[in-house]
C-alpha positions as CSV (number, residue, x, y, z in Angstrom):
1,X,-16.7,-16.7,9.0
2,X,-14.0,-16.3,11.6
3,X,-15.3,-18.8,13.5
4,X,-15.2,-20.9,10.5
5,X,-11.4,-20.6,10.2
6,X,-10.7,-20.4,13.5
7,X,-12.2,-24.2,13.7
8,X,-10.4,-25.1,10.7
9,X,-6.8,-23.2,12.1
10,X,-7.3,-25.3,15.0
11,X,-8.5,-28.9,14.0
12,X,-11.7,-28.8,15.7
13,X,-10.1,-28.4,19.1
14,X,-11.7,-26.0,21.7
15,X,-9.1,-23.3,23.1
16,X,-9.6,-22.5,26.6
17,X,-8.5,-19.6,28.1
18,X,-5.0,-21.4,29.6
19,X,-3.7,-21.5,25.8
20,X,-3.6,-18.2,25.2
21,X,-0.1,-16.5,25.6
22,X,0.5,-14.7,28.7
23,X,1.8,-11.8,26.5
24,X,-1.1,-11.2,24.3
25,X,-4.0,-11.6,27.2
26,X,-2.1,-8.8,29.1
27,X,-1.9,-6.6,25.6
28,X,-5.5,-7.3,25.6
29,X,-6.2,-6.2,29.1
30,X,-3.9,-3.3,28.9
31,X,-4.9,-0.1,27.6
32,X,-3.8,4.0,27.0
33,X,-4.4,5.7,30.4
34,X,-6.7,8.8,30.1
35,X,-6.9,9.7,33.7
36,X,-9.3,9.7,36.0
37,X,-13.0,10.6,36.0
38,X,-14.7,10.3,39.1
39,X,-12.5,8.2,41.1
40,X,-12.7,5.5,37.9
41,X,-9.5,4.7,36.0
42,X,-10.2,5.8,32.4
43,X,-8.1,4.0,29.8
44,X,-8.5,3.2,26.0
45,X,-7.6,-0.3,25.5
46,X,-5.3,-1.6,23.3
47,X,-7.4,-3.9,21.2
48,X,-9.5,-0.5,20.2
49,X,-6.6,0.9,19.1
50,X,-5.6,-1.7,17.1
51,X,-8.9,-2.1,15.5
52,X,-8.8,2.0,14.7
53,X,-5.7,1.4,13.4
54,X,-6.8,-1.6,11.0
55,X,-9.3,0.4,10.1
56,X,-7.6,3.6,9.1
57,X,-5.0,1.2,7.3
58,X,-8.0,0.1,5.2
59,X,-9.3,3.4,4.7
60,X,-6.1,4.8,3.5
61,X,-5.8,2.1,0.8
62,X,-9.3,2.5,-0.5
63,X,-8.4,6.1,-0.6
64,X,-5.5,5.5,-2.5
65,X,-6.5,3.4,-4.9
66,X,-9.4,5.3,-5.9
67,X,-12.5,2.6,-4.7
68,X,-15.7,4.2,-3.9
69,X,-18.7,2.2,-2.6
70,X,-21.5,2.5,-4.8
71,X,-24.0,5.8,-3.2
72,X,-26.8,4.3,-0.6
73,X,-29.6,6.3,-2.9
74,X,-30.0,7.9,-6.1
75,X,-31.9,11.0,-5.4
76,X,-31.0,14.3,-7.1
77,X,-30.9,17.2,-4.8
């Protein structure tokens, strides 16, 4: 599906990695340091927490306006 609109967004034209912004590929690279665990660089990156973030968005509205998926059985405990 997203590749779907992403073809239509952009006429049928391949995007190479030159034609993304400077700004949002260093975002993307970039991340929350944690510290370090065994000489490693631990970091949460920033597109993770912008995903949590979209999801806990979504989660709050569904919460707020009451919609509950439908129960994955039916069994009576």
């Amino acid at each position: 599906m997203f590749s779907g609109a992403a073809f239509v967004v952009s006429g049928g034209k391949t995007i190479s990695g030159r034609a993304i912004p400077e700004d949002f590929s260093q975002f993307a690279r970039g991340g929350i340091p944690l510290g370090d665990w065994g000489g490693v660089a631990v970091s949460i990156p920033n597109l993770t927490l912008l995903a949590l973030g979209i999801v806990v968005l979504v989660w709050v509205l569904l919460e707020a306006n009451h919609v509950r998926p439908p129960p994955l059985c039916h069994w009576r405990q």
